[in-house]
MDAnalysis code that builds the backbone (N, CA, C; Angstrom):
import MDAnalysis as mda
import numpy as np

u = mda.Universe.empty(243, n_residues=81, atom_resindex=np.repeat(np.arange(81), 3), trajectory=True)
u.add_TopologyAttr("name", ["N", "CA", "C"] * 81)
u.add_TopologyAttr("resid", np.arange(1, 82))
u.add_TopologyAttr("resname", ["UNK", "UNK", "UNK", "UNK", "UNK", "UNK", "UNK", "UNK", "UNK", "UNK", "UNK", "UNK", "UNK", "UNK", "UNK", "UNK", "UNK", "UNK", "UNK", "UNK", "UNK", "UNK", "UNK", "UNK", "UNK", "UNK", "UNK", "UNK", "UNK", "UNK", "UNK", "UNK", "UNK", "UNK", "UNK", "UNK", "UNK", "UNK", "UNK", "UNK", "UNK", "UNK", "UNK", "UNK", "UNK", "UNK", "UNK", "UNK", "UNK", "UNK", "UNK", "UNK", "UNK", "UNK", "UNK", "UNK", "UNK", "UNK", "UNK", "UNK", "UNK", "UNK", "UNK", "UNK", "UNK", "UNK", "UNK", "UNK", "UNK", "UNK", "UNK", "UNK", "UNK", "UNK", "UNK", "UNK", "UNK", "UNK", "UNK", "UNK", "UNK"])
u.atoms.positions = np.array([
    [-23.188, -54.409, 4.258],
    [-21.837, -54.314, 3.761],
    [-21.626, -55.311, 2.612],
    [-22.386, -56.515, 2.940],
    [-22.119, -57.549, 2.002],
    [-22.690, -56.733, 0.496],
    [-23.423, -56.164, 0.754],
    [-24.894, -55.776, -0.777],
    [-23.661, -54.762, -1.292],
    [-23.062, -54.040, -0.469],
    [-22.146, -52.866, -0.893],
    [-21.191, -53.214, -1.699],
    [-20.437, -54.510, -1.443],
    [-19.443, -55.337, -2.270],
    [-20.233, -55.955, -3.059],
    [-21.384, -56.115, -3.481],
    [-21.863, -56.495, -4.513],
    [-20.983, -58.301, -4.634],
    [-21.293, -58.382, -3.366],
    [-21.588, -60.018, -2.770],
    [-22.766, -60.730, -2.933],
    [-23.144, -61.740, -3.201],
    [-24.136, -62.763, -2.511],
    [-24.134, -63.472, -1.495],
    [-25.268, -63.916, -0.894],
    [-24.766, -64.397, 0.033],
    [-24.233, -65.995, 0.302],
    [-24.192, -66.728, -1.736],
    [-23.781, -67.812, -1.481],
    [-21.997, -67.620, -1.624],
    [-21.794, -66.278, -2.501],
    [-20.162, -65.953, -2.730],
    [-19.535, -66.003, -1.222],
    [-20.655, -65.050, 0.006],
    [-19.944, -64.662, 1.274],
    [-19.702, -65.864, 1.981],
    [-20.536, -66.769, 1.784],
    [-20.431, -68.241, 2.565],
    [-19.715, -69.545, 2.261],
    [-19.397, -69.311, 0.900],
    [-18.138, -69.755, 0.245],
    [-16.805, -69.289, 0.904],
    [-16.756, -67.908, 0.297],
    [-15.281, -67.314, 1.519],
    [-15.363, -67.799, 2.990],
    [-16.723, -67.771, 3.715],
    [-16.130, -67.933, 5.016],
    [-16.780, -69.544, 5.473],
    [-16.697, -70.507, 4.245],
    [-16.903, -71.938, 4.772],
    [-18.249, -72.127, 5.680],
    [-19.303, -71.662, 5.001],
    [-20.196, -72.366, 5.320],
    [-21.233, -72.610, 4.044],
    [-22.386, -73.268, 4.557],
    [-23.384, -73.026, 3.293],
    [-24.058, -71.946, 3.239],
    [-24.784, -71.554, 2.189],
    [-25.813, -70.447, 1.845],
    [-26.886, -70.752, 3.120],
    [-27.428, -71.373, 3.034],
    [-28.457, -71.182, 4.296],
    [-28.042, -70.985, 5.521],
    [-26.659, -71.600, 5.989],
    [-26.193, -71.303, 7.440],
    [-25.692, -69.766, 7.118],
    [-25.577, -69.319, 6.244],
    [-25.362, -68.066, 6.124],
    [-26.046, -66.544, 6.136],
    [-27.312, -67.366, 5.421],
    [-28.485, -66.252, 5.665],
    [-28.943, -66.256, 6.934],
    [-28.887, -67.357, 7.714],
    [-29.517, -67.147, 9.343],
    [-28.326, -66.802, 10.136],
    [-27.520, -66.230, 9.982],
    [-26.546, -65.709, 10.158],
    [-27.084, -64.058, 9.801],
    [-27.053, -63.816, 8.357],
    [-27.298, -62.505, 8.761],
    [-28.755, -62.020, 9.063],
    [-29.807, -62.928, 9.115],
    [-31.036, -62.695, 9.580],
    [-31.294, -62.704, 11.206],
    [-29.892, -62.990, 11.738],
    [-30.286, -62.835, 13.060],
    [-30.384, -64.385, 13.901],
    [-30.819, -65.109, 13.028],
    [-31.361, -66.561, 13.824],
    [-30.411, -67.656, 14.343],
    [-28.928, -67.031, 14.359],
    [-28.353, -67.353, 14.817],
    [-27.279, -66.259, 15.739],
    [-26.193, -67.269, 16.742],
    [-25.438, -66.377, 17.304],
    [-23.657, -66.469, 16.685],
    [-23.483, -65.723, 16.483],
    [-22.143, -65.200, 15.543],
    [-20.852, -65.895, 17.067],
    [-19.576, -66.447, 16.334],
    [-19.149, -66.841, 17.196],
    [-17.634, -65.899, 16.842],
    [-17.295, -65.514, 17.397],
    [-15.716, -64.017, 17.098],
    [-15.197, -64.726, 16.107],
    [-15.050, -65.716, 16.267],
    [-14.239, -66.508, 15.060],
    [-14.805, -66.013, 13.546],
    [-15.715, -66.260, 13.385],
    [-16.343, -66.004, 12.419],
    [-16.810, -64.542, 11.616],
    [-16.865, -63.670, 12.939],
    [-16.623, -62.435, 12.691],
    [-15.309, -61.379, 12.263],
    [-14.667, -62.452, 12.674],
    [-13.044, -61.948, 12.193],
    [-12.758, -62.386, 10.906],
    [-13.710, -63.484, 10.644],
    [-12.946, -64.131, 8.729],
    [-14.290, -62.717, 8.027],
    [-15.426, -62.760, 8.269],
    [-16.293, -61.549, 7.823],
    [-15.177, -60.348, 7.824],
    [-15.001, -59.797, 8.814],
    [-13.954, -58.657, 8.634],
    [-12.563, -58.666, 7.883],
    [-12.380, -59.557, 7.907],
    [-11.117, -59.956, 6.898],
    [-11.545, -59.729, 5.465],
    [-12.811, -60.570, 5.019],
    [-13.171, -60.077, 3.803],
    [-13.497, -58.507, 2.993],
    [-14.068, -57.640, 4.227],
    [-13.909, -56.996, 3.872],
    [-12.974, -55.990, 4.103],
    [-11.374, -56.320, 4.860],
    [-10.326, -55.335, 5.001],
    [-10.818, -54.665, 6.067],
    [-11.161, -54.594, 7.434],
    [-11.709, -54.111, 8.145],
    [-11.238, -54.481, 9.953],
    [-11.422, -54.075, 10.912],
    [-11.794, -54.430, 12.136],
    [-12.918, -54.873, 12.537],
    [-12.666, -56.004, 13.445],
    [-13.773, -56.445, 13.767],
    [-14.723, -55.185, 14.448],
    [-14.101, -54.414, 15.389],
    [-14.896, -53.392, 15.799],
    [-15.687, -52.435, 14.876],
    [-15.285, -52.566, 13.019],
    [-15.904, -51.595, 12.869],
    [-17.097, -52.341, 11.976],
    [-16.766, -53.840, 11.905],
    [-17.702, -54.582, 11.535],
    [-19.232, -54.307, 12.358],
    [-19.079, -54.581, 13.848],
    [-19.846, -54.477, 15.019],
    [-20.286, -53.023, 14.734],
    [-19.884, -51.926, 14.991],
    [-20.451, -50.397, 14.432],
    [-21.179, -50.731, 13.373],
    [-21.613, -51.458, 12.244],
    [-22.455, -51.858, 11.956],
    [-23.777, -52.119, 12.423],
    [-23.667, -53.320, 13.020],
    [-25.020, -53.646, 13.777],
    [-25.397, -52.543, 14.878],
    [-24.694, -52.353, 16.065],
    [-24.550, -51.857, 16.786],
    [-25.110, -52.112, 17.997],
    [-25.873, -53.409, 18.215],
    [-25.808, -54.161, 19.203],
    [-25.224, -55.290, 19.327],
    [-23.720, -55.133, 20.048],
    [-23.116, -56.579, 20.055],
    [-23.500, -57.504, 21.033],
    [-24.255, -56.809, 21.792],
    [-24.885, -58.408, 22.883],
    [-25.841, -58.948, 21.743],
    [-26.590, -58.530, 21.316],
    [-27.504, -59.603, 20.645],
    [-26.629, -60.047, 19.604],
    [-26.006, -59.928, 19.040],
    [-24.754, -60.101, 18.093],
    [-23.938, -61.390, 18.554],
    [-23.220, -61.303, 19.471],
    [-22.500, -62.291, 19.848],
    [-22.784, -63.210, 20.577],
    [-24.006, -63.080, 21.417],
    [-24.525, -63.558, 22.951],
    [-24.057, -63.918, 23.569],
    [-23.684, -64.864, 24.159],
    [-22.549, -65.398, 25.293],
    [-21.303, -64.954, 24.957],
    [-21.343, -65.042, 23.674],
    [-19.219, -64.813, 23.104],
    [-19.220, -62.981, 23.602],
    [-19.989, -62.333, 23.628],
    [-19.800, -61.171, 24.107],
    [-18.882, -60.583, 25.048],
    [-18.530, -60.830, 25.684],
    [-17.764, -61.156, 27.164],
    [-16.029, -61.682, 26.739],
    [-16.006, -62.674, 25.927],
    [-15.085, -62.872, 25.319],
    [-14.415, -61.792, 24.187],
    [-15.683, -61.497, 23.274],
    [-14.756, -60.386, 22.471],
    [-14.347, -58.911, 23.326],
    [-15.272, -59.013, 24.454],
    [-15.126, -57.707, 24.833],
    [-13.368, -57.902, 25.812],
    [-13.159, -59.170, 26.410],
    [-11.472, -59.292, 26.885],
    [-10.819, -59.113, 25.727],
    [-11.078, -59.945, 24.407],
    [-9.769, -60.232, 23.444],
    [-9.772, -58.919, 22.694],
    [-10.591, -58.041, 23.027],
    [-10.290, -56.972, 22.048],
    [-10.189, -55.903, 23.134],
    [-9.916, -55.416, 23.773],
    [-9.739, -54.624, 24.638],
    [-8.357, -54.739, 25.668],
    [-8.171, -56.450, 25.647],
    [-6.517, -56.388, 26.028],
    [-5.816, -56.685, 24.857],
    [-6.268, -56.659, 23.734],
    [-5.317, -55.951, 21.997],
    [-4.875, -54.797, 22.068],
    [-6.194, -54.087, 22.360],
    [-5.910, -52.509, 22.332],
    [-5.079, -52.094, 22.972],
    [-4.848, -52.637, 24.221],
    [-4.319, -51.788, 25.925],
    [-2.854, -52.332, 25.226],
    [-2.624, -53.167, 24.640],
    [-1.293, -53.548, 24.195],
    [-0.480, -52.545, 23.329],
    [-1.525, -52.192, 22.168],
    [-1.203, -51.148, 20.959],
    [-0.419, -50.127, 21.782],
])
């Protein structure tokens, strides 16, 4: 998505406050994404976090422990809507 906006990945890590390298192991996988962070990503690009995640499409390896968490905070959002 980032390559699609014709982002880098030191522009994307600027917007979401980190450095270029904590950023590429971020999207290389070598790290674990914390919701927080996935929500300023989705923000950038005008989006839901859920359709951010339809992306990858494995959110356990995605979130790892926080998994459990996004799966309450976004599912008692919804039941609210």
């Amino acid at each position: 998505m980032r390559k699609e906006h014709r982002l880098t990945q030191e522009q994307m890590a600027e917007k979401i406050g980190m450095t270029k390298n904590g950023y590429a192991k971020m999207e290389r996988g070598e790290t674990q994404l914390k919701i927080e962070r996935l929500e300023q990503i989705a923000n950038i690009f005008n989006i839901d976090v859920r359709e951010l995640l339809k992306e990858n499409g494995d959110f356990n390896l995605l979130l790892g422990d926080n998994y459990s968490n996004f799966q309450n905070h976004y599912y008692n959002q919804t039941q609210e809507i």
